[in-house]
ZATOR-75035 format. One record per residue (C-alpha): residue number from 0; residue in one letter; x, y, z. Coordinates in nm, 2 decimals, decimal comma, always signed. Layout:
<sites>
SITE   pos   code        u        v        w
SITE   NUM      a        X        Y        Z
...
</sites>
This chain:
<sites>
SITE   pos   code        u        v        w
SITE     0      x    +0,00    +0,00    +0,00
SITE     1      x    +0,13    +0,34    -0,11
SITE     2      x    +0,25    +0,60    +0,21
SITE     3      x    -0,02    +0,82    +0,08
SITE     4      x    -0,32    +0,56    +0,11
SITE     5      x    -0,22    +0,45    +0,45
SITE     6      x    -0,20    +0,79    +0,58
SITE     7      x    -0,43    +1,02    +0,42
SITE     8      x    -0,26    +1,38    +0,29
SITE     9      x    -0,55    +1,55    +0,40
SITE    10      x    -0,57    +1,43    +0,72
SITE    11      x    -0,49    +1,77    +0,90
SITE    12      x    -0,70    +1,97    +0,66
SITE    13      x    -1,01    +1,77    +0,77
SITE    14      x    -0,89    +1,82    +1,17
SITE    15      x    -0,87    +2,20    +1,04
SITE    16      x    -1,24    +2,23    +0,88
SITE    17      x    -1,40    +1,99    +1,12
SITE    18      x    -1,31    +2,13    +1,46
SITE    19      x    -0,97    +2,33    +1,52
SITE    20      x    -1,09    +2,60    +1,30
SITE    21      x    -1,46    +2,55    +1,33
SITE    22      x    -1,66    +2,84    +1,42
SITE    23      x    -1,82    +2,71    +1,72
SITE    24      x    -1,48    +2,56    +1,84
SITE    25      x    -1,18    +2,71    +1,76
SITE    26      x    -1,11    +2,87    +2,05
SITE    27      x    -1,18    +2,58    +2,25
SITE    28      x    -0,84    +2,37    +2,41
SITE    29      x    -0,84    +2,09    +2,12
SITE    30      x    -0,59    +1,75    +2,12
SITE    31      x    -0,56    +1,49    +1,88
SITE    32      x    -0,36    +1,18    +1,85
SITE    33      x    -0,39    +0,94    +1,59
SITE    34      x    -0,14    +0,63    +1,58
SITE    35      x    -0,11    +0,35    +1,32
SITE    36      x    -0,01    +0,07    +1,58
SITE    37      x    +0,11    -0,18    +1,32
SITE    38      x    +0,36    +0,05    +1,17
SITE    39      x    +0,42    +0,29    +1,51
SITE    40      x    +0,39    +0,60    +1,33
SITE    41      x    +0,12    +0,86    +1,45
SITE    42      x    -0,14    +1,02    +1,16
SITE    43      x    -0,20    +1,33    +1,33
SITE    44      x    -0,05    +1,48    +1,66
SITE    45      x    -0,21    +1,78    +1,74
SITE    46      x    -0,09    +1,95    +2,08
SITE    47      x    -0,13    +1,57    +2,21
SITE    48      x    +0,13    +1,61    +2,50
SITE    49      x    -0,05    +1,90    +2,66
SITE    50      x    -0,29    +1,81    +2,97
SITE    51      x    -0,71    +1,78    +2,94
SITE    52      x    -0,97    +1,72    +3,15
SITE    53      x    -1,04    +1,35    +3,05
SITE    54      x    -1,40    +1,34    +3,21
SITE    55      x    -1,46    +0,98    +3,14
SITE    56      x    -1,24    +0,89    +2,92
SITE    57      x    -1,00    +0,81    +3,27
SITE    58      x    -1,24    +0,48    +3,26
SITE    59      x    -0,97    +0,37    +3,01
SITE    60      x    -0,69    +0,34    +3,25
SITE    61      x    -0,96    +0,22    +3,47
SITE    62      x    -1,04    -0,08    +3,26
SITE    63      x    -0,66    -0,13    +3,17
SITE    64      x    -0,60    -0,15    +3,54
SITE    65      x    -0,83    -0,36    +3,59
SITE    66      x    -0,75    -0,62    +3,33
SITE    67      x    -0,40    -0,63    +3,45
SITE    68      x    -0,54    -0,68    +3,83
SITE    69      x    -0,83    -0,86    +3,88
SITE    70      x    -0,82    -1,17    +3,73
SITE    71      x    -1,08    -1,38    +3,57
SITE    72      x    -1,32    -1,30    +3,84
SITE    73      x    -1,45    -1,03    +4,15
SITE    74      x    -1,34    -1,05    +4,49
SITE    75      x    -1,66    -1,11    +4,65
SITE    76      x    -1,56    -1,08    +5,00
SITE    77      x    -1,28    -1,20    +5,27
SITE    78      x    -1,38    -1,46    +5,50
SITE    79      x    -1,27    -1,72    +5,74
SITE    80      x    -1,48    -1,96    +5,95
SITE    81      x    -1,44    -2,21    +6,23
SITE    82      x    -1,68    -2,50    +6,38
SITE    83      x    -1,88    -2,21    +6,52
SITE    84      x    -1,89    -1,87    +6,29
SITE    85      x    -1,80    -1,75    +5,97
SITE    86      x    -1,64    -1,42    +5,96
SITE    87      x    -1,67    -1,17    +5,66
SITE    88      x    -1,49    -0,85    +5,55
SITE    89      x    -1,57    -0,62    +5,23
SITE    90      x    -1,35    -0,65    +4,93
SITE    91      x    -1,54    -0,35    +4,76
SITE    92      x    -1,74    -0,57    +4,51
SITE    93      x    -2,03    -0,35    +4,36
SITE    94      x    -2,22    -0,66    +4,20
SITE    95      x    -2,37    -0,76    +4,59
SITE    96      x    -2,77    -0,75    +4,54
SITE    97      x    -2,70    -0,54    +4,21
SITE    98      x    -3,02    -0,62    +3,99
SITE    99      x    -2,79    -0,64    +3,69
SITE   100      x    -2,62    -0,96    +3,82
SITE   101      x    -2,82    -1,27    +3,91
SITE   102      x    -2,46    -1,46    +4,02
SITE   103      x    -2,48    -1,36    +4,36
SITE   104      x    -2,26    -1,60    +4,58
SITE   105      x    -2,20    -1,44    +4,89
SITE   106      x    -2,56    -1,36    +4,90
SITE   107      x    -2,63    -1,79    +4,88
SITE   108      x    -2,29    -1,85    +5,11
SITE   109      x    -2,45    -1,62    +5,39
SITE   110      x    -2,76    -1,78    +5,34
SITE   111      x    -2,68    -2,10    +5,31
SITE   112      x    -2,48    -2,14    +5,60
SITE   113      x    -2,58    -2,23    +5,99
SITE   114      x    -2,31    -2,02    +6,16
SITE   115      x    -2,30    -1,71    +6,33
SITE   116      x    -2,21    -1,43    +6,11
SITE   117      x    -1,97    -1,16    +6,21
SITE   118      x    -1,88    -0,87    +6,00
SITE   119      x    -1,52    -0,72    +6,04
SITE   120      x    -1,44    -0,37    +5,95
SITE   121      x    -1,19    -0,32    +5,66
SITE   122      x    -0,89    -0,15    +5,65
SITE   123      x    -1,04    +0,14    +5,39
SITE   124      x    -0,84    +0,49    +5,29
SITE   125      x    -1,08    +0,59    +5,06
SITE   126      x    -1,38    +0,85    +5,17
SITE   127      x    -1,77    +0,83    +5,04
SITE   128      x    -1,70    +1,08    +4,76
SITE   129      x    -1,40    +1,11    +4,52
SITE   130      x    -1,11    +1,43    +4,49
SITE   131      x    -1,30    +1,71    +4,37
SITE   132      x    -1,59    +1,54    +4,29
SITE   133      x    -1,92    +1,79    +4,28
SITE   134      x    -2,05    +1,81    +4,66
SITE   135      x    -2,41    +1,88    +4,59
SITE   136      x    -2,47    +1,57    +4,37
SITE   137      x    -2,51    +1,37    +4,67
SITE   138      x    -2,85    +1,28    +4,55
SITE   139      x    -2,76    +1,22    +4,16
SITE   140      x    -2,80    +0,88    +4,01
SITE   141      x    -2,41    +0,89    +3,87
SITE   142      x    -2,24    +0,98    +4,21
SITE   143      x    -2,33    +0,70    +4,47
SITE   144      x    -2,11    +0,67    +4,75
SITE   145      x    -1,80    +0,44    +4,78
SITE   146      x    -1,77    +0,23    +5,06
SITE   147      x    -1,58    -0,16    +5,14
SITE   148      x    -1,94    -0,36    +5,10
SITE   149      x    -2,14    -0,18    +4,84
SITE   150      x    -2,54    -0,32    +4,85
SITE   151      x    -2,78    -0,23    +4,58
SITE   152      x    -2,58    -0,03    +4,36
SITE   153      x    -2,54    +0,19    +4,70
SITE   154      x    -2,82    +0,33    +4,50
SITE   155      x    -3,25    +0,32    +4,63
SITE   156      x    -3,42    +0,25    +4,33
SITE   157      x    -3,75    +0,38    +4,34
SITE   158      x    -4,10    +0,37    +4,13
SITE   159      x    -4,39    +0,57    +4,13
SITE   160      x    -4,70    +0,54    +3,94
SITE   161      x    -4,96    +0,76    +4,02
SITE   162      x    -4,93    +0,77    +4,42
SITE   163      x    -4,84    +0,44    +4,47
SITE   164      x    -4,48    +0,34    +4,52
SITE   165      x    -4,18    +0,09    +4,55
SITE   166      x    -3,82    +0,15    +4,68
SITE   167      x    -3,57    -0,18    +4,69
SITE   168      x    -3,44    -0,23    +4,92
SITE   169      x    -3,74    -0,19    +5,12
SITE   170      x    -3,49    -0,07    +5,39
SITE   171      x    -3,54    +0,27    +5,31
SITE   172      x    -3,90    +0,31    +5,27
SITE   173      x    -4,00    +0,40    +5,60
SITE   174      x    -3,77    +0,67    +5,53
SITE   175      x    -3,96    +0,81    +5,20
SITE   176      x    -4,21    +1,10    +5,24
SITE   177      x    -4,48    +1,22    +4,92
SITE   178      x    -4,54    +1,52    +4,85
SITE   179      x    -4,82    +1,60    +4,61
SITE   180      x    -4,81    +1,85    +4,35
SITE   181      x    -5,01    +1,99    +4,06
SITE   182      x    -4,90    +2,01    +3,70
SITE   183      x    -4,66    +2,13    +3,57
SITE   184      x    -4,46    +2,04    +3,88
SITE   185      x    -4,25    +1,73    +3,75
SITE   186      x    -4,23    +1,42    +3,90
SITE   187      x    -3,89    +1,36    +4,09
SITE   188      x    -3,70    +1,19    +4,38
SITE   189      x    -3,49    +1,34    +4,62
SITE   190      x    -3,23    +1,30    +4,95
SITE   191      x    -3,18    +1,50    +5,27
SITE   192      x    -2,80    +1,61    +5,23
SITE   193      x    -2,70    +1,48    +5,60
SITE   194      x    -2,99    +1,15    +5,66
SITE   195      x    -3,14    +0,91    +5,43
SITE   196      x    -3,47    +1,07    +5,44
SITE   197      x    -3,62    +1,08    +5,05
SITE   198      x    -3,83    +1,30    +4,89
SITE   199      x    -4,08    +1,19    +4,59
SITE   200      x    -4,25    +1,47    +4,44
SITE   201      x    -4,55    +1,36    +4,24
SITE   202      x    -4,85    +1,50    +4,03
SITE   203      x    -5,16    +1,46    +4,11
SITE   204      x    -5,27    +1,43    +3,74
SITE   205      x    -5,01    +1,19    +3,65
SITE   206      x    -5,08    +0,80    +3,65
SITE   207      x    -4,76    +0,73    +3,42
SITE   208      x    -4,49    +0,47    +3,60
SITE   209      x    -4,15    +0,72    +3,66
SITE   210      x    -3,82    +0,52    +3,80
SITE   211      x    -3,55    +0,70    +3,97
SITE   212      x    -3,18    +0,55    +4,14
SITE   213      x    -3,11    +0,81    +4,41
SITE   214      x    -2,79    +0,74    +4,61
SITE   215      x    -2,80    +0,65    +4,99
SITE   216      x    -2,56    +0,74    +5,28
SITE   217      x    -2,37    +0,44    +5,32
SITE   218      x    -2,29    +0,44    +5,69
SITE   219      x    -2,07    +0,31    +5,95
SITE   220      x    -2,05    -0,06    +6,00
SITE   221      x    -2,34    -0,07    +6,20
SITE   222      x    -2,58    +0,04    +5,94
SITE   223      x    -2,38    -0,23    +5,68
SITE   224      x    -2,48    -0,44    +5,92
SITE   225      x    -2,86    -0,39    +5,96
SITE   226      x    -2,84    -0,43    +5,60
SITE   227      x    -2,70    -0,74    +5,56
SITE   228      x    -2,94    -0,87    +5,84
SITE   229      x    -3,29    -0,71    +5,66
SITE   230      x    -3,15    -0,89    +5,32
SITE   231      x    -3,01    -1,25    +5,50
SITE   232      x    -3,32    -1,23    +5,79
SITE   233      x    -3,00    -1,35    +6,04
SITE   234      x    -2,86    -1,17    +6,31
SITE   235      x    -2,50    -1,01    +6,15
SITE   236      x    -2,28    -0,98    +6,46
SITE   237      x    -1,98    -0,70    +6,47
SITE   238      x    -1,63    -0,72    +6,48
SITE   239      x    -1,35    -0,46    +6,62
SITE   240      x    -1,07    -0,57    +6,37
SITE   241      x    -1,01    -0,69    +6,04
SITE   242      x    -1,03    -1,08    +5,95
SITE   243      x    -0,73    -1,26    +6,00
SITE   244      x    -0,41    -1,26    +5,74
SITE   245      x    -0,50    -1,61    +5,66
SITE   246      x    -0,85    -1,53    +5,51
SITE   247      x    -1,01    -1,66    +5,16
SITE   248      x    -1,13    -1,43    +4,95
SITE   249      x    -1,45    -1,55    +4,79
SITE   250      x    -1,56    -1,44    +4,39
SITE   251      x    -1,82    -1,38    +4,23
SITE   252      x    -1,89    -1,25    +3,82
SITE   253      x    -1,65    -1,24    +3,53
SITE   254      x    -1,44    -0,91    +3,54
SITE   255      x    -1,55    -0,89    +3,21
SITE   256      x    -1,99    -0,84    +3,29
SITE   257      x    -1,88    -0,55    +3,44
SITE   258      x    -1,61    -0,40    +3,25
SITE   259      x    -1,86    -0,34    +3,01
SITE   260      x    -2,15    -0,18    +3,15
SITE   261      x    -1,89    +0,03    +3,30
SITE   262      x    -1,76    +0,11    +2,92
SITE   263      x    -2,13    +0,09    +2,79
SITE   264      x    -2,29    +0,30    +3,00
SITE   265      x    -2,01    +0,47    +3,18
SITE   266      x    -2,10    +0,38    +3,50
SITE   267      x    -1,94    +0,59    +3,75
SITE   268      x    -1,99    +0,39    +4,09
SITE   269      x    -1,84    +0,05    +3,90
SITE   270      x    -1,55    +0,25    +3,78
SITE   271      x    -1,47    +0,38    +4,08
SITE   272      x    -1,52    +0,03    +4,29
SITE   273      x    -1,29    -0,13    +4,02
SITE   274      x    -0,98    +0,08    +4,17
SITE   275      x    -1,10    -0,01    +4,52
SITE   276      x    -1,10    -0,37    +4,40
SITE   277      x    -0,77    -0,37    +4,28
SITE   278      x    -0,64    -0,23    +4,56
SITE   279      x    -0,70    -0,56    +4,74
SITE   280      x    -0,54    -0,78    +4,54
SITE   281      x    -0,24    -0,57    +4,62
SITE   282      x    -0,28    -0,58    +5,00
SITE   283      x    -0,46    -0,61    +5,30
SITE   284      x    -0,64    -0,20    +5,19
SITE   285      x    -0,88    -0,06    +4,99
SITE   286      x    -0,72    +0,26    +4,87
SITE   287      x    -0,79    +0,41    +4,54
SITE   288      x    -0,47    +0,56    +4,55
SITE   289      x    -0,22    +0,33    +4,59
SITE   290      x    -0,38    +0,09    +4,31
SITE   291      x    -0,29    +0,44    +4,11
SITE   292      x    +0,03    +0,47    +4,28
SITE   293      x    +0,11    +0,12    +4,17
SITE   294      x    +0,01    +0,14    +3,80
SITE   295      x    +0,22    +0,43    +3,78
SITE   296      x    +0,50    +0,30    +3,90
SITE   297      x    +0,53    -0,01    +3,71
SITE   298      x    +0,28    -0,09    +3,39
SITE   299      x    +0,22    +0,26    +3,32
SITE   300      x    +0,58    +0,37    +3,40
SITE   301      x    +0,68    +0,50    +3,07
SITE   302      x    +0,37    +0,71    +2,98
SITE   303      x    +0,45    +1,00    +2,77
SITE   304      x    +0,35    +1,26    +3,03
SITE   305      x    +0,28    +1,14    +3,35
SITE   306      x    -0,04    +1,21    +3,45
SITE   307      x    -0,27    +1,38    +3,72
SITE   308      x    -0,48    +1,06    +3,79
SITE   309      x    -0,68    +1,05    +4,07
SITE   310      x    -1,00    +0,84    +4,04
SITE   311      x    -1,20    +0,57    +3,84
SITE   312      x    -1,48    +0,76    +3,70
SITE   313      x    -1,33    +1,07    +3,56
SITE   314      x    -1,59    +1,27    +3,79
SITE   315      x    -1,29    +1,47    +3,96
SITE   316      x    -1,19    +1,76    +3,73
SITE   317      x    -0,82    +1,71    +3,95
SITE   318      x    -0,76    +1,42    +3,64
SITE   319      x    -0,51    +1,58    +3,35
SITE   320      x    -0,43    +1,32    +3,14
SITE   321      x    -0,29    +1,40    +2,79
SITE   322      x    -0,41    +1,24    +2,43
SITE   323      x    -0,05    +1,10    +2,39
SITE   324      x    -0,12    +0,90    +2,75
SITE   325      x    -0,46    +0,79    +2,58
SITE   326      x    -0,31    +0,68    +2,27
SITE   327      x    -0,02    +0,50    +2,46
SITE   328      x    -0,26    +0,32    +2,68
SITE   329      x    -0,50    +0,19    +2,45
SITE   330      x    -0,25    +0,07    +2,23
SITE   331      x    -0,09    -0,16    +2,51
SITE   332      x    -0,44    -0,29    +2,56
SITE   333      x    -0,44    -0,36    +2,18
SITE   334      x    -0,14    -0,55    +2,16
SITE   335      x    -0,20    -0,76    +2,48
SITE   336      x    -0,57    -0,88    +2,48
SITE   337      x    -0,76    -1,00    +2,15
SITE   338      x    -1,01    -0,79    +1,96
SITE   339      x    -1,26    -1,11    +2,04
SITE   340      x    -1,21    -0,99    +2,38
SITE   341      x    -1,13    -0,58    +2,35
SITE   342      x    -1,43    -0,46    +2,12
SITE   343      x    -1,69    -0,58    +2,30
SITE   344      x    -1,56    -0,37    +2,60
SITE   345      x    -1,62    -0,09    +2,46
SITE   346      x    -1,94    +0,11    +2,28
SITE   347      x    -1,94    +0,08    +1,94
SITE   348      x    -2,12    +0,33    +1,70
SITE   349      x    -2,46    +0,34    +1,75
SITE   350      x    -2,45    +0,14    +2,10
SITE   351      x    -2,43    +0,26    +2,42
SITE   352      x    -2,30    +0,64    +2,52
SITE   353      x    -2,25    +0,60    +2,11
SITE   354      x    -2,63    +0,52    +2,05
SITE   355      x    -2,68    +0,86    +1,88
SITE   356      x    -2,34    +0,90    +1,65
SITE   357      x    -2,11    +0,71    +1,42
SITE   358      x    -2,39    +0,48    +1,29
SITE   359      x    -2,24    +0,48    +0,94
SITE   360      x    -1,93    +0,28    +1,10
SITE   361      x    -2,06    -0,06    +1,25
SITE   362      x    -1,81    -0,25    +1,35
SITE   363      x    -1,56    -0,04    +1,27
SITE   364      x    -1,55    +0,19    +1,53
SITE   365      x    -1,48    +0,09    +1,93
SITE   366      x    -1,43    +0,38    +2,16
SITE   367      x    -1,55    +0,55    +2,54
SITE   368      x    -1,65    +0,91    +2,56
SITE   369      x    -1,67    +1,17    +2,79
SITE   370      x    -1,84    +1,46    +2,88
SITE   371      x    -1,82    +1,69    +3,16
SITE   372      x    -1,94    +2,09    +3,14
SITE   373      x    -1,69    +2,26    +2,89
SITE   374      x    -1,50    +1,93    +2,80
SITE   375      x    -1,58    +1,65    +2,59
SITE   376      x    -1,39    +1,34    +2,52
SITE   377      x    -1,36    +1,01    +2,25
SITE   378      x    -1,09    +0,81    +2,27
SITE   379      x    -1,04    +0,45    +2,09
SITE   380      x    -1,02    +0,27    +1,81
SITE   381      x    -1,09    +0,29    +1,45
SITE   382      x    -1,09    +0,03    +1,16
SITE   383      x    -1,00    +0,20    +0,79
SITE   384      x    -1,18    +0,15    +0,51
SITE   385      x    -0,91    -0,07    +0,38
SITE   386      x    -0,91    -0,29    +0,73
SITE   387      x    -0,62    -0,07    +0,90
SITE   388      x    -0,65    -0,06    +1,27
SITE   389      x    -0,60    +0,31    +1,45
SITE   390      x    -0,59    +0,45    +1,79
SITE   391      x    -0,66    +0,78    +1,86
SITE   392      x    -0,73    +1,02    +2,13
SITE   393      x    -0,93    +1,33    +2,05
SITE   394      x    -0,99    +1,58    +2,38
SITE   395      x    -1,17    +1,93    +2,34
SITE   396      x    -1,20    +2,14    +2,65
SITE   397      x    -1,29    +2,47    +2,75
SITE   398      x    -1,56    +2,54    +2,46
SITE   399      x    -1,84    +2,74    +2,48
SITE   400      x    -2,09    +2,57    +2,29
SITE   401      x    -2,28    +2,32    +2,35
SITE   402      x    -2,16    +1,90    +2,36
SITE   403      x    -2,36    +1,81    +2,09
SITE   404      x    -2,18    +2,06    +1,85
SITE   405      x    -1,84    +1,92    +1,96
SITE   406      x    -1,92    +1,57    +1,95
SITE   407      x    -2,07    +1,61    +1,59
SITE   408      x    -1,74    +1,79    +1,47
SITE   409      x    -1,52    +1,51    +1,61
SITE   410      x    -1,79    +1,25    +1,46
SITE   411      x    -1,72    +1,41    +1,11
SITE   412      x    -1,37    +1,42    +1,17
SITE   413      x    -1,35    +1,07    +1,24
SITE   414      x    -1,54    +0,97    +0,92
SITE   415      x    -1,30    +1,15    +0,69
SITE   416      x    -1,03    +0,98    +0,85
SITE   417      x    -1,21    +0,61    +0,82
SITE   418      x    -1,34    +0,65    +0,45
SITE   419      x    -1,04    +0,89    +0,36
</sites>
């Protein structure tokens, strides 16, 4: 194949006309990095080794970290048992009573078993909320708290049709209040800030069926505790330290059924348990920052620019990651786990956060975005007409128009680039 046919001459033209000197964008912070993995030689480099907001396109190293970590499958939970009691520590597994996972094998051990339960604190560094995540969306579906034992999602999943209701688990119901309105008041669920106390505002002309997820306050141990007791209808005891050193950690679901509704979807609270995970496969804590610490010092040692990384999600507007780093991680990814595998993992056009854009490229197109206020984010891979494999990295910040504009800019970009 002729230079010019594998890397198109007009290549930076189209980055020009699309977005860098777009109306609507060109004064916007714009990166681009487009690398031929099979020959090493980048396409395009556009200001690719200066720092963005990532948003969540940091669930990349996310899922790189935890392919490299975790195994085949989640660590469900520590335990240890004698003739009398089992005892049971959190390993930060976000699948426990999660109504997208029907596997649930601590929930059957628990249940199944005729001892006394005790539940042991765990040795966690990590705080409800991330750095510099927004405080007062404490009550938004995307920003459940973190905790060692997650339950539920960590998440109250409420339904209201007409004035009747449901909330799972039924824990919290007592703890739900209506409040009638009258249209055009729209239906909604809220929190108290400091108590799980809900809120459903309803209309009193309204017999549709309305479904909301709003985050609870995790707790202490004791309130894990009543949890676990309401769900297993046993008494859960408490213990004052951690099981012992020579505990067995218990799994549960393929690493790979969540991966990828945390790619699909980009589901914050699995992306940020993933780190927490990972941690305890590295020791005895769960500490989103030392899983980061580690990554950085050994896989992820020779990034381009080393990175402000610090959480799962890409929530935190702390994370500065460059398209260079994005490019350089998703090409190790490419070259150590098979496409079989890889694709899947992530949205593809027309699926998932991609359900609206890149249609005209099925199966030839595999990448997460991101999108936070003033920054917007696509990162992946991209299949040539002629079959050629790329990775790119294309970050936009700072604009002051709206997501949609810059996400159909980059969309045309792309498509130059694949049917160039």
């Amino acid at each position: 194949m002729a230079a010019a046919q594998a890397q198109p001459k007009n290549i930076r033209k189209w980055a020009n006309e699309e977005i860098l000197l777009k109306k609507d964008i060109r004064n916007a912070h714009t990166g681009i990095c487009i690398l031929d993995p099979a020959t090493g030689k980048y396409w395009l480099q556009y200001q690719d080794d200066k720092f963005f907001m990532p948003a969540s396109n940091t669930k990349i190293f996310t899922l790189f970290t935890g392919l490299r970590l975790l195994g085949d499958s989640l660590p469900a939970m520590r335990y240890a048992e004698d003739d009398t009691a089992v005892y049971i520590q959190g390993t930060a597994d976000p699948s426990f009573l999660h109504p997208d996972f029907t596997y649930q094998p601590v929930k059957d051990f628990l249940t199944q078993t005729d001892k006394r339960i005790w539940l042991a604190p765990a040795i966690i560094k990590n705080k409800r909320f991330g750095p510099g995540w927004a405080w007062s969306d404490y009550a938004d579906y995307y920003q459940p708290e973190l905790n060692a034992w997650p339950m539920y999602g960590n998440v109250a999943r409420i339904n209201i049709t007409g004035s009747a209701y449901t909330v799972t688990p039924e824990y919290f119901a007592r703890d739900l209040q209506l409040v009638r309105e009258t249209a055009p008041t729209e239906v909604l669920a809220d929190r108290d800030e400091r108590s799980n106390r809900f809120v459903l505002h309803y209309r009193t002309d309204d017999r549709s069926s309305h479904d909301f997820e709003v985050p609870f306050i995790t707790g202490g141990n004791e309130q894990l505790a009543q949890r676990l007791q309401d769900t297993l209808r046993k008494a859960v005891g408490l213990l004052d330290k951690p099981v012992s050193a020579q505990s067995s950690i218990l799994k549960s679901i393929p690493v790979d059924t969540l991966f990828e509704p945390m790619m699909h979807r980009s589901d914050n609270f699995f992306a940020e348990q993933i780190l927490m995970m990972c941690s305890t496969m590295l020791g005895d804590t769960i500490d989103t920052r030392k899983t980061i610490r580690y990554m950085l010092d050994s896989v992820l040692q020779d990034l381009p620019q080393p990175p402000s990384w610090v959480d799962g999600s890409g929530l935190s507007r702390y994370n500065l990651i460059t398209p260079r780093d994005f490019v350089y991680v998703l090409e190790k990814m490419y070259k150590t786990y098979p496409k079989e595998r890889l694709w899947p993992l992530f949205p593809g056009g027309g699926k998932g956060t991609l359900r609206s854009y890149y249609q005209q490229l099925p199966g030839r197109l595999y990448a997460k975005t991101g999108t936070l206020s003033g920054c917007v984010a696509l990162s992946g891979y991209l299949v040539t007409k002629s079959g050629k494999t790329l990775v790119f990295s294309v970050l936009v910040n700072n604009h002051d128009t709206t997501s949609t504009v810059v996400r159909r800019a980059v969309e045309r970009f792309l498509l130059k680039v694949a049917n160039g």
